[in-house]
C-alpha positions, 0 to 999 in steps of 0.5 A: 599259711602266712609262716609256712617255711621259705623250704616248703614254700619254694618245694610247693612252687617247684611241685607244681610246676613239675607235675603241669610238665608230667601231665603234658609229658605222660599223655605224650609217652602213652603216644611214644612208649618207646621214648627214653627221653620223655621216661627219664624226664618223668622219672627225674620229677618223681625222683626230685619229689621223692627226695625232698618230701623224705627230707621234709618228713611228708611220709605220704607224699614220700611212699606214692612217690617212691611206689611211682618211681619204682614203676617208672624205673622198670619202664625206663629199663625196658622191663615193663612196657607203656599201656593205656593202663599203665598210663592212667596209673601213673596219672592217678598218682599225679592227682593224688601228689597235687592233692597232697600238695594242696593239703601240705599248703592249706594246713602244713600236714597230708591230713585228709588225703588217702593214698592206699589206694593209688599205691595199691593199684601202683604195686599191682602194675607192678607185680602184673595184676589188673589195678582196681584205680581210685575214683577221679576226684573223691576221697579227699583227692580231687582232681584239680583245675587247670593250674597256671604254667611256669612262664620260664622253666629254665631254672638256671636262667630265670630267678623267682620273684614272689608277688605276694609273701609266702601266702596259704592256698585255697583247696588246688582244685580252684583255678584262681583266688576268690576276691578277698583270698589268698592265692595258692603257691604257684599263684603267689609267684612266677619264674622270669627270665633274668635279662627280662629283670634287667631291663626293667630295673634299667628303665626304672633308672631311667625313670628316676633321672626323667623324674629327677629332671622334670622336679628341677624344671618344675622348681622353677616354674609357680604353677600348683597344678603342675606342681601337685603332678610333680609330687604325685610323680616323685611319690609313684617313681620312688615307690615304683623304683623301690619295687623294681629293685627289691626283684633283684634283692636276695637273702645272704642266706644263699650265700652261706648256705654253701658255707657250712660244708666248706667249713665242716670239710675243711675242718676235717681235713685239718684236724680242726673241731668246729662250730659254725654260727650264722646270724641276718641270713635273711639280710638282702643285697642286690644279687649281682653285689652277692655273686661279686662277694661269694669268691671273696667271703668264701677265701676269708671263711678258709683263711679262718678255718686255715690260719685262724682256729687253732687244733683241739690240742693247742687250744687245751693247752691255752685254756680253750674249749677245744671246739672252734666258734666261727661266726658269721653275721649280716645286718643293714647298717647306715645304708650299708651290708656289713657282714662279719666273719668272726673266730675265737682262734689265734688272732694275727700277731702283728710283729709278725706282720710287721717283721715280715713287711720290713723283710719284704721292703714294704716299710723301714724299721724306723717307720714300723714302731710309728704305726699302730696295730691297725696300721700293721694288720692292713699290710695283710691286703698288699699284693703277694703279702703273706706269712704262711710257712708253706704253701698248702692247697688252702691258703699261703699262695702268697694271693688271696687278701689283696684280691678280696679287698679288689674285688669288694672295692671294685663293687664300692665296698671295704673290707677291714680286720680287727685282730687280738692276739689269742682270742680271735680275728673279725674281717669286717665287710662293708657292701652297697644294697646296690650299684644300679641307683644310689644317693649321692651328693653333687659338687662342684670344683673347678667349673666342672660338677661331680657326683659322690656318693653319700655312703662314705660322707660323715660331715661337710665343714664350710668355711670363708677363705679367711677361715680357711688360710688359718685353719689349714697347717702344713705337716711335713709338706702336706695340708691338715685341717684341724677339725674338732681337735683332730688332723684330718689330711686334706686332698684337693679335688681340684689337684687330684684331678689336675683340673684346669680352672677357667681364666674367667672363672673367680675364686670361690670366697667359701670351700667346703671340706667334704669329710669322708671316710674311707678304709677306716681312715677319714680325710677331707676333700676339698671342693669349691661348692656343694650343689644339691644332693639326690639318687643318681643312676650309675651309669657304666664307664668306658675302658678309658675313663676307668683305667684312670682309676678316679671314677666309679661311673657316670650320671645324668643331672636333673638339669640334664648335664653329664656328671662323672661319679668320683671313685672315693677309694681308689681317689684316697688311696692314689692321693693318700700315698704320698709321703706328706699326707702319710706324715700327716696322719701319722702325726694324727695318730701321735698326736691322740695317743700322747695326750689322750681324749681327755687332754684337750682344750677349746681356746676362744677369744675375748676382747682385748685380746683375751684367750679362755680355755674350755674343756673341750669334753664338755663342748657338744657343738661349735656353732654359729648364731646368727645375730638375728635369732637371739632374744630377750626373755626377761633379763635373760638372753634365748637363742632360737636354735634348731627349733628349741630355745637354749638359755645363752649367756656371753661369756665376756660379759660373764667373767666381767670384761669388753667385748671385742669392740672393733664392730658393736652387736648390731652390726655382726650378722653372726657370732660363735658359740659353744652349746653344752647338752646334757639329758635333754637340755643344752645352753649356749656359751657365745665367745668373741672367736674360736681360737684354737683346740690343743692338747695339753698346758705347759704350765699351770696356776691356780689364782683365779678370779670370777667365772674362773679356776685358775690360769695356764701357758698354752702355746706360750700365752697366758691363758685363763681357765673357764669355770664350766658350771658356773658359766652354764648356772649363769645361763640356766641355773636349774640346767644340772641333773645329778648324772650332768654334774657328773659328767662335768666333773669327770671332765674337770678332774681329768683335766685337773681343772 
């Protein structure tokens, strides 16, 4: 049946493969009655088949199981010896557990298969008497054709793999499916051996880096036939490269089904009343990423239980239920597995964490007060950091966090922890589905090309070198770009990596900043070009090139040409450390808290040296326009943009004075602007130049003119106050609904405009 539960499914698989086995090995015993060996095999696959149909409430399948076994029993203890008879006993029994197996397929119940017979004429083997033996096939118990042997029975080197999902059987006397019907269990899956796996994913990768390079060489040929193969090609390698690794995909729920036996034993030995929950068990990653994430999860699971919930009697006292929820949930995000392990116990306190850092040496007081929670909590992941009072067997060796956070790293994962003091702690796990083929984005710095991988991309910022010299500021020593108003630490690729540029190479006239993200913290990498973006094969790198702790691997281009994978991580945290871009971040974050989200304005420029703010709560997007894409309809000015036309309105026109006047329209390829969405609409605001973002006025007036609301000091300049709704109403004057109007006067009254 198409919902038959996975257990029974794999129960069914595994059955039939044990009785092919204990048909071939009680013909084989009738020959030697004397062989220990092949009675104790028999044995063991009725003993097996005796446990699980009880656990799964098969009674039948269960009591000619439990009647075999205690035959077999008294055969393997010499108090009954092997016959002929004996033997054709036994088979029956066989017949008749693949008949019930059948049944427990076809329809999820024994219904129509009998088995008093053969357990009768078990229990008169038994006692010594001649058994009266069921026919052959009849009753409902038909003797079924040959089945299919198991390609590899060596369950603790082969994994299955299911060619079909989960599918009902046709009756099991049936040696294979008609044409137009489901396949029988052992027909839906085979056993293969691991290494047999591996290699087809490796030729798989080898497949998409042939692909990869036969698309790039075909690019730049004009030929419709061979460009029609190339596209039959890509869609083939790509379903084929989908398929492949699904072979090497397995549910979490492997994982966690060691789980709640750890918890429950752990609890007891501490006193703790805990309920475990678990959420996405069937969410898949690659097995040999969930083999990598078992020790880790397992550590964080035992630190919760450990240092996390609380006993009963605390938790009274505090007002909570006695019994501890622990959590634990899987879901794909954004290319991702993020798996969270949840409590509602204590939660960590970070002045504890924070005093014992500063005792450790790790930070100075005065460097403390300047950090956020956040900032504390991540001491947690030093080498040797711990805060337990004593060492137990579970935790509070002083190891444990720093190695979790090395090995989901070392595997291009995080690990981060949220904590709230008195009601709970989330450790947070990001995991790649995989490590064998991944999207990444190729660059180039210094001559040299390099792959990234796109899981820790947000964003790319291009910007000419011009644009560069102003945006870029120095804070304590080290390079910020301010992006959207906020610091974002800038690393060199070409420094980091101490790249030599060629003498005869020029300097780029456009830097693209590669903004990314890496252990909660974003920072921007600086590189001369990006190239192109697709799936790499990663590629295992030597002892060498990995001790230098910049690199994740190695990949073959699509024009052929090796290309080192950059090691996000460990790139950020060896550049990162130093003391100016630690300043900088710091001055990042002091920044945000001291004049809040809704403090900030966009400053642009106008014509003669004009400054207008603009709340900048109100500001969707800066953009570009290119000159060519703005049009006439009617009296009104439209920019194509993004496949929809947005109502434009210029603001120097709009409040009334020149525009810059240095170049005329025609003669400028592209002009900034600002769009506003709300509720599916959006209008472009075009500006001379983008100025700045800040935080705040230093002084404020309330004379205003046209288009505007009154005036302020920012940065020791004069700067006029725009009128938002009257600039977008001059735009499109049926622009606002009733929740955009709201939305903008939120805006306007946090920021007293």
């Amino acid at each position: 049946m198409d919902d038959m539960d996975e257990i029974v499914q794999e129960f069914l698989v595994e059955s039939y493969e044990n009785l092919d086995q204990l048909d071939s090995d009680l013909v084989a015993l009738e020959q030697e009655p004397g062989s220990r060996e092949l009675l104790a095999s028999v044995f063991r696959t009725i003993h097996t088949i005796k446990g699980t149909s009880g656990f799964l409430a098969f009674s039948r399948l269960e009591s000619v199981a439990h009647v075999g076994e205690n035959l077999l029993a008294r055969l393997r203890d010499g108090q009954l010896v092997m016959t002929p008879v004996t033997t054709d006993v036994l088979l029956r029994m066989v017949d008749t557990i693949r008949a019930l197996l059948s049944s427990i397929e076809a329809s999820h119940s024994e219904d129509g298969v009998e088995v008093a017979e053969v357990v009768a004429a078990i229990r008169a083997v038994l006692d010594g008497e001649q058994p009266v033996l069921p026919p052959a096939a009849g009753a409902g118990a038909e003797v079924p054709a040959e089945e299919p042997a198991p390609a590899a029975p060596a369950v603790e080197v082969a994994a299955p793999v299911e060619e079909a999902p989960a599918p009902a059987g046709p009756p099991a006397d049936k040696p294979a499916a008609p044409a137009g019907e489901k396949a029988s269990a052992v027909e839906a899956s085979i056993r293969v051996d691991v290494e047999l796996l591996e290699s087809l994913v490796r030729q798989a990768g080898e497949l998409v880096l042939a692909r990869n390079q036969i698309l790039q060489r075909a690019g730049a040929l004009r030929d419709e036939d061979l460009t029609r193969a190339c596209h039959r090609l890509n869609l083939v390698a790509s379903e084929m490269q989908e398929t492949v690794m699904r072979t090497r995909m397995q549910a979490i729920d492997h994982l966690w089904s060691k789980l709640p036996r750890v918890v429950r034993d752990l609890g007891n030995m501490l006193g703790r009343k805990i309920k475990l929950e678990m959420e996405g068990g069937d969410t898949e990653l690659d097995r040999t990423l969930l083999e990598a994430v078992k020790d880790p999860l397992t550590h964080i699971v035992r630190n919760a239980v450990d240092h996390g919930i609380e006993s009963p009697e605390v938790r009274r006292a505090a007002g909570k239920n006695e019994v501890g929820t622990l959590k634990l949930r899987a879901a794909h995000e954004g290319g991702q597995v993020v798996v969270e392990i949840r409590d509602d116990g204590k939660g960590i306190d970070p002045a504890v964490i924070g005093a014992k850092a500063v005792e450790k040496g790790l930070v100075t007081a005065a460097k403390l007060e300047s950090l956020t929670p956040n900032d504390v909590l991540q001491f947690l992941f030093l080498p040797g950091f711990s805060t337990a009072a004593k060492v137990t067997n579970v935790s509070g060796r002083g190891v444990g966090m720093d190695v979790v956070k090395t090995n989901i790293e070392r595997i291009g994962g995080s690990v981060d922890v949220e904590s709230v003091v008195g009601h709970g702690t989330v450790w947070r796990l990001r995991i790649p589905l995989t490590l064998a083929i991944v999207p990444a984005l190729t660059v180039e710095c210094a001559g040299q090309r390099y792959a990234m991988p796109q899981v820790n991309l947000l964003e790319l910022v291009s910007l000419d070198t011009e644009r560069m010299s102003k945006a870029i500021e120095d804070v304590g020593g080290a390079k910020v770009y301010r992006l959207r108003g906020a610091l974002l630490p800038l690393i060199r690729l070409e420094e980091a990596l101490e790249l030599k540029r060629p003498a005869e190479a020029e300097m780029p006239t456009n830097l693209v900043i590669a903004v990314l993200e890496c252990d909660g913290r974003r920072f921007g990498l600086v590189v001369d070009r990006v190239l192109d973006t697709e799936e790499i094969v990663v590629k295992p790198l030597s002892g060498v090139l990995k001790a230098i702790g910049s690199y994740a691997g190695a990949t073959i281009l699509g024009d052929g040409r090796v290309s080192l994978i950059l090691d996000v991580q460990s790139l950020a945290r060896r550049t990162m450390r130093s003391d100016g871009i630690e300043h900088a971040a710091a001055a990042a974050a002091a920044t945000t808290a001291a004049t809040g989200e809704g403090q900030r304005l966009l400053v642009v420029g106008l014509g003669d040296n004009r400054r207008v703010a603009i709340p900048l709560d109100v500001v969707t997007r800066l953009e570009e326009f290119k000159t060519e894409s703005i049009e006439r309809v009617g009296r009104r000015e439209v920019v194509r943009y993004r496949g929809e036309i947005l109502p434009l309105v210029r603001l120097s026109h709009h409040l009334g004075g020149g525009s810059r006047g240095a170049r005329s329209a025609g003669e400028v390829d592209a002009v900034p602007g600002v769009v506003y969405s709300a509720r599916g609409r959006s209008v472009a605001i075009v500006v001379d130049e983008i100025v700045d973002i800040v935080a705040g006025q230093d002084a404020r007036s309330d004379i205003d003119d046209a288009g505007l609301v009154g005036s302020a000091v920012i940065r020791d300049r004069v700067t006029e106050l725009l009128d938002v709704r009257a600039a977008i109403l001059a735009a499109d004057p049926n622009f606002f609904t009733e929740q955009a109007q709201n939305e903008l006067a939120e805006a306007s009254k946090r920021l007293g405009v």
